[in-house]
N, C-alpha and C positions, 0 to 999 in steps of 0.2 A: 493685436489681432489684425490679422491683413483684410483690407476695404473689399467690399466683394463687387465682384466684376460686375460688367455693365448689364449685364444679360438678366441679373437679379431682380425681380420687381420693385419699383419704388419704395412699398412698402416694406420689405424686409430689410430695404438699405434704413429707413427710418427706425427700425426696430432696432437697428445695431447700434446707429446712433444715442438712440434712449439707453442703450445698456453702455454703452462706453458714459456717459455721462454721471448714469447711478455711479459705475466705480469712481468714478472722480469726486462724486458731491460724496460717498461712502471713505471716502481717504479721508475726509476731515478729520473723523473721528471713530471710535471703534463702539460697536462692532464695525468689522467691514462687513456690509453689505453688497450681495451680489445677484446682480439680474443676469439672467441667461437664457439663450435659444437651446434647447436639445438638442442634439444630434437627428437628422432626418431617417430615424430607425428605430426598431423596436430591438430594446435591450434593457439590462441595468446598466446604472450608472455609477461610475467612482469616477471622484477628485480629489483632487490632493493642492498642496499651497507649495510652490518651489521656489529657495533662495538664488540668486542670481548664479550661483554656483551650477545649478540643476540639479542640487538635493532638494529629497521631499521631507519641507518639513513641518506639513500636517496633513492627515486624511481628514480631508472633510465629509468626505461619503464613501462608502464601501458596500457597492453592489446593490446599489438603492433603485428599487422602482422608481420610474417615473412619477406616480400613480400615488405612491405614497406621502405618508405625512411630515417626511423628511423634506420635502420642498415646499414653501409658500408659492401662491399661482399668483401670476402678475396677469396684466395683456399678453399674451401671447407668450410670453415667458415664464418659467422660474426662480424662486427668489432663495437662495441661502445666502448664511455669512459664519464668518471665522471673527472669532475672539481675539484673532493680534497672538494665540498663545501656540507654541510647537504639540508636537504628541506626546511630551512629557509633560506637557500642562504647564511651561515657562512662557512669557512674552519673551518673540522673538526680537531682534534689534533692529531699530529703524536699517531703512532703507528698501530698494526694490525687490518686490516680487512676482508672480503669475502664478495664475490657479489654472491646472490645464485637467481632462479629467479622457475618461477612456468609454465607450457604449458598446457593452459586450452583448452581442443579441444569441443565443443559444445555440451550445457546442453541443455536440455528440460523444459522449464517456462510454464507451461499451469494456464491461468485464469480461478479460479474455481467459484467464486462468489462473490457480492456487497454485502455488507451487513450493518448497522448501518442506514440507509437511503433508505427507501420501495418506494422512488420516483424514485429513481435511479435501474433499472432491466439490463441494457446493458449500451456498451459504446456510445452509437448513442438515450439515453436516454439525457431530459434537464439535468445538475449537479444544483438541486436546493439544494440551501443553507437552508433554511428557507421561511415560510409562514406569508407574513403580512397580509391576507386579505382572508378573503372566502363571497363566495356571489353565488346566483342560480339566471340565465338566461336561456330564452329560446333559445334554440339555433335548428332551424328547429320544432318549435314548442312543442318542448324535455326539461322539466325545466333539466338544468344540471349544476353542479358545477365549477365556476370560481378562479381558484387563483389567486393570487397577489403575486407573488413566487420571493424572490432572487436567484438570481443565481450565477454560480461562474465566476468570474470576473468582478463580481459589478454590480448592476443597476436592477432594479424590472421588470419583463415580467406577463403576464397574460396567463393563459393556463387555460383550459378546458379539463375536465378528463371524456372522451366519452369512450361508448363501453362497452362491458360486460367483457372486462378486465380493463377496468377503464385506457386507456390508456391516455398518457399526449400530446396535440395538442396545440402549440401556437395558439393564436383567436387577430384578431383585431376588439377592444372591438365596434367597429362602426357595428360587426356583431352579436352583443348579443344586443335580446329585452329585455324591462322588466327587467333589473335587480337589485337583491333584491328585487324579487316579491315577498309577501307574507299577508295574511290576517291577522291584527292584529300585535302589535310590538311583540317582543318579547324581555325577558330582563334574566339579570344574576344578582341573588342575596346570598349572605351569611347568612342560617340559621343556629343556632347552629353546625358551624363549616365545613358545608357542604353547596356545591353550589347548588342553585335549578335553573330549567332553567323552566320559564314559559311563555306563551302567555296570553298575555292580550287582551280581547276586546275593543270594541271603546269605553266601556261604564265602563272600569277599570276592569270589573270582569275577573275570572280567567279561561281559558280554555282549558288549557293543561298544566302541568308540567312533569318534570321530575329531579331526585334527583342523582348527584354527589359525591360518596362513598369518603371521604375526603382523604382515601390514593392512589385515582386515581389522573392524570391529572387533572387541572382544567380547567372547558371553560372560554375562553376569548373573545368570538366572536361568533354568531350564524346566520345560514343563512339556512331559512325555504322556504319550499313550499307554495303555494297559499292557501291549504287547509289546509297546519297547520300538515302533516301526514307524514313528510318527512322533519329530521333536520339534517343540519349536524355544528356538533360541532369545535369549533378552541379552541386547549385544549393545557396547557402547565404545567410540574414542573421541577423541577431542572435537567438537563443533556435529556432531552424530548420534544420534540414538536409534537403532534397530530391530527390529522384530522379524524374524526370518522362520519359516519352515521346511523343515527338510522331511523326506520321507526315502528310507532304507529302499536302495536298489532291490530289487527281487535277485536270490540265486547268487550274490555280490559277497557274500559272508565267506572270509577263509581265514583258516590260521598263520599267523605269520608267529613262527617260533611258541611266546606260549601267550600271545595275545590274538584275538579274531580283532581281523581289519575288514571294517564293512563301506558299500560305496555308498553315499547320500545323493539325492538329488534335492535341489531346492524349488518348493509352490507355490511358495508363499512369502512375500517382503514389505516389508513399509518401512519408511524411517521419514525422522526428523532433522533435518539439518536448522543448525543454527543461523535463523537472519536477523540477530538482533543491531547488528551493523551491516550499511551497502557494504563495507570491506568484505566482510563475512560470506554476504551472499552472493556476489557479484560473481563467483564461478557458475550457478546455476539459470545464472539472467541469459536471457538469448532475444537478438531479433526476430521479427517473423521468419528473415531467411535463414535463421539457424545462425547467422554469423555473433559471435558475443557480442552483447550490447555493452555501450560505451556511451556510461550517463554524461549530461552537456550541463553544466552550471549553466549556461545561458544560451537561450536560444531563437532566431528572430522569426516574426510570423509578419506576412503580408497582410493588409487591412481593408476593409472598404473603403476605398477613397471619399472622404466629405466634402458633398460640393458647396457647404457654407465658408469652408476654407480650406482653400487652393494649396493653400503654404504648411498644413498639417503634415504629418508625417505619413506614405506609405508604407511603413513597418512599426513593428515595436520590439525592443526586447524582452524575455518572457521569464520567470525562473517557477518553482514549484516549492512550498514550504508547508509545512504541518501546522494544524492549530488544533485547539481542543476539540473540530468538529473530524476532522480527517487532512485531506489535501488540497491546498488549495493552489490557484494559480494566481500568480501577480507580474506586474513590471518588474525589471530588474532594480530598477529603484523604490519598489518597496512599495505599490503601491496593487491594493488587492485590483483584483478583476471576478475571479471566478470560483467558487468553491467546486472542485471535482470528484470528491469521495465522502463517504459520508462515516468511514472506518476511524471510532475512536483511538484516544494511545497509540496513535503512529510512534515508532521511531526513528524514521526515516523515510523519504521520498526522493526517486529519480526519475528523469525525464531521459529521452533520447530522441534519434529521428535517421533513419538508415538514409544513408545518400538518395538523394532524388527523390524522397519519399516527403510527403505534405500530413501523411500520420505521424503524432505524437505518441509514442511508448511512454509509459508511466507503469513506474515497479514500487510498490509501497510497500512496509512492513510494520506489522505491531509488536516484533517479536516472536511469534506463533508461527505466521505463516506470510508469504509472501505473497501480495496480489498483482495482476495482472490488468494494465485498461488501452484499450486503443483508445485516442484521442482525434475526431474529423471534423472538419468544420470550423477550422482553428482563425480561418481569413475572417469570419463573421464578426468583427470588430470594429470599431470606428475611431480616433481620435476628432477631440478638440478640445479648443483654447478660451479662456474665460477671459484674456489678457490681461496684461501689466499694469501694479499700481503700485505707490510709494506708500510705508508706514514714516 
C-alpha cells in the first residue's frame, strides 16, 4: 500500500501504520488477520486474496455491508481474515500475496423491455412457455380465442385472449360455450411444397382456402369461426412458434377453375422465438439506436478515485455472469461486485455499451423470454488495497 501524502492528517497516517503492522504480526501465523480502513464511501464491500500472478484466489467478501456481522470493528477500522485456504477450500502455497477489495456504492438497473416472447408484455403477465392448443369459444356470446398454453414451472393452463389489446385472462374451461365451433372441418395439407389450409363442406367440396408461402411458419392446428371468415392459425419452424389471425377479405372470393381462391388479411400475431442461447437470440437484440447489439465479454468502467490511495486504479474491468439469484456483475477476475437482476434459471447473460455511451445494456434469458435493463451510474465504485503479505 502506497504511504499517503503529506496532506493526510497525522492520525490517519498512524492508523495505516497500526494496520500495516497487524498484517505483519498476522503472517506469523494463520489465520491471517486483517485490519482495514473502508473506503471513504457508502457502498458494499468485496475482497478477494490475489496470488502474485493477479489471480483471485479467494473471496473473502461478496457484497458485504459495512454494517454487517461479516466485519469485526477495531479503532477506527475493520477486522477480517482468511484461513491460508483458496475457494476450493485448499491451503494455498507459501509465498506472496494482497488482498485488494472493490466499494460498490448503488447502480441504477432499470427494466427496459421483454422481448423473444409477444405473450409476455410485463412482469404480472402469464410466463408462457409454449402453445399446445388453439380453439374459438364463445365467451359472453363473443367467439374468442382459447389456448392451451405451458407455462413456466410446468403444467398446461387455458387462457383467453379478450380485448382490443388482445389481453391474456386465465378461463375455467366450464365458462367457454361451443368450443371449436365452426361450420365445416377444416384441414392442413402439403401441395407442392407449401401448406394449403382449406375448409371443406359436408359434402367434401372446397370452400375456402388459403396458401402457406413455404419459407413462413408452418400451420399445425386451425381453429375457425362459425362462418368460416375468421382463422386463426397454430404455426411452427425451427427456433419459432406462431399464432396468427387472419380474417377473409370482403367481396375477395372467386373461382379459380373448380377451387374458390379467397384473399386473407392478417389481425392478429404473436410468437415465440427461441432464446434459449445468446447464439439464438442475438438476431432480435438491438441497441437503443436500433443498431444490433454486440455483447463485450469484458468491459471497462471509470471509478471514483480514492483519496486514501493515490496509486489505486482509475478503472476496472467488469464481466456479467449468472447465479442461482439472476445476474450478477463482477471483476473480470472473478471477483462479485453487484448482483443486477433478481430473474431465476437464467441461461445466459450479456453486456454491451454503444460507442460513446457510459449505459450498460444487459440482455438476459431464462429460456422464455428475453429481458431487457439499462445499467447508469456504473462510475459509483471505489477501489482499494489491503496490501501485501507473505504465507
Amino acid at each position: 500500500m502506497a504511504l499517503l501524502p503529506q496532506r493526510f492528517p497525522v492520525r490517519l497516517k498512524t492508523l495505516l501504520l497500526f494496520f500495516l503492522c497487524a498484517l505483519t504480526l498476522s503472517a506469523i501465523g494463520a489465520p491471517q488477520k486483517l485490519i482495514f480502513l473502508p473506503p471513504p464511501m457508502d457502498g458494499t464491500l468485496s475482497m478477494g486474496v490475489y496470488a502474485q500472478d493477479g489471480k483471485l484466489v479467494r473471496t473473502l467478501h461478496s457484497m458485504e455491508d459495512v454494517q454487517s456481522d461479516a466485519f469485526d470493528k477495531a479503532l477506527d477500522g475493520l477486522i477480517t481474515s482468511w484461513d491460508g485456504n483458496d475457494d476450493a477450500g485448499q491451503v494455498v502455497p507459501d509465498g506472496g500475496y494482497a488482498v485488494r477489495g472493490m466499494c460498490v456504492g448503488a447502480l441504477a438497473v432499470e427494466g427496459v423491455a421483454y422481448l423473444g416472447n409477444d405473450w409476455i408484455e410485463d412482469e404480472d403477465s402469464p410466463f408462457i412457455t409454449g402453445i399446445e392448443r388453439i380453439d374459438l369459444a364463445l365467451v359472453e356470446n363473443v367467439p374468442t380465442l382459447v389456448l392451451s398454453a405451458n407455462v413456466s414451472g410446468g403444467g398446461v393452463q387455458k387462457f383467453v385472449v379478450s380485448g382490443s389489446e388482445a389481453q391474456l385472462k386465465p378461463v375455467d374451461e366450464a365458462a367457454l360455450q361451443g368450443i371449436g365451433i365452426q361450420d365445416g372441418s377444416w384441414q392442413i395439407e402439403v401441395l407442392d411444397g407449401r401448406s394449403v389450409v382449406a375448409q371443406i363442406g359436408a359434402a367434401g367440396e372446397p370452400l375456402r382456402t388459403m396458401v402457406i408461402a413455404a419459407d413462413q411458419p408452418q400451420p399445425r392446428m386451425v381453429a375457425a369461426s362459425s362462418d368460416g371468415t375468421q382463422v386463426f392459425l397454430l404455426e411452427s419452424a425451427p427456433g419459432i412458434q406462431r399464432v396468427r389471425g387472419l380474417r377473409l377479405v370482403p367481396g375477395s372470393e372467386e373461382m379459380v377453375g373448380e377451387k374458390k381462391a379467397s384473399t386473407w388479411e392478417e389481425f392478429f400475431v404473436r410468437e415465440i422465438r427461441n432464446s434459449s442461447s445468446l447464439e439464438a437470440a442475438l438476431p432480435l437484440l438491438k441497441f437503443p439506436n436500433g443498431s444490433p447489439f454486440v455483447p463485450q465479454e469484458i468491459i471497462t468502467l471509470n471509478l471514483i478515485a480514492n483519496a486514501m490511495d493515490q496509486e489505486k486504479p482509475g478503472s476496472a474491468k467488469v464481466k456479467v455472469a449468472v447465479n442461482e439469484k439472476g445476474c450478477l456483475l463482477m471483476l473480470s477476475d472473478g471477483l462479485p461486485l453487484v448482483q443486477l437482476t433478481d430473474t431465476p434459471a437464467l441461461r445466459w447473460a450479456a453486456i454491451g455499451r454503444e460507442q460513446g455511451s457510459k449505459t450498460l445494456i444487459l440482455f438476459q434469458s431464462n429460456g422464455t423470454v428475453i429481458e431487457e435493463f439499462h445499467i447508469t451510474r456504473t462510475a459509483n465504485m471505489m477501489a482499494f488495497d489491503l496490501g501485501e503479505f507473505s504465507r
